[in-house]
N, C-alpha and C positions, 0 to 999 in steps of 0.2 A: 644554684651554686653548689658544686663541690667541691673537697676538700680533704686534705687528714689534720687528725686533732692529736698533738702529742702533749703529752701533760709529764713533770716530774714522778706523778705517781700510776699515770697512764701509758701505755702500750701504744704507738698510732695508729690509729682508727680512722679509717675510709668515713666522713659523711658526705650527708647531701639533704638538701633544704632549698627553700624557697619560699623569696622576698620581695617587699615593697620598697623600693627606696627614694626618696624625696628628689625633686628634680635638680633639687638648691642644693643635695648632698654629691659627695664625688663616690660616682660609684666603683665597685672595684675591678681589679681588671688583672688577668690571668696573672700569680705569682706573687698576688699582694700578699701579704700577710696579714691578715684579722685576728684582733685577741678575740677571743670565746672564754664564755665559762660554761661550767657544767656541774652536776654531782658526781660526784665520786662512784664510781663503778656504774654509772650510767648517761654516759658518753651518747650514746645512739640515740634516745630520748630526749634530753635534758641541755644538748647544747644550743648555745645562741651566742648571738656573736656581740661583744659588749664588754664590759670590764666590770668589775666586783667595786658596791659601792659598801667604802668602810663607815658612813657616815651612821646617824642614827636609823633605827627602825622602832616598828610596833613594842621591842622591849627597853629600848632607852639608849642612849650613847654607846659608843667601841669601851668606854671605861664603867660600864655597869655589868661586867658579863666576868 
């Protein structure tokens, strides 16, 4: 899969990767648009394609931070 990643605080960035996807999932097809996430100033590394979960984690609820 490639792609470019444009972020509000990112530049667009050419990537490319490679996946497994479920037979039962729709796969994508030229022009789709995928959310990705990533770290912050490390786009080329760090992206995958998914969306940010606000729920809790290893430190407790969105309202304990």
């Amino acid at each position: 899969m490639s792609g470019t990643v444009a972020g509000p605080s990112t530049a667009p960035r050419e990537i490319y990767g490679k996946f497994v996807w479920k037979m039962a999932d729709t796969w994508p097809e030229p022009g789709d648009q995928l959310p990705v996430v990533y770290k912050v100033g490390k786009v080329d590394t760090t992206w995958k394609v998914g969306t940010m979960d606000v729920g809790s984690d290893e430190f407790g609820g969105p309202g304990q931070y």
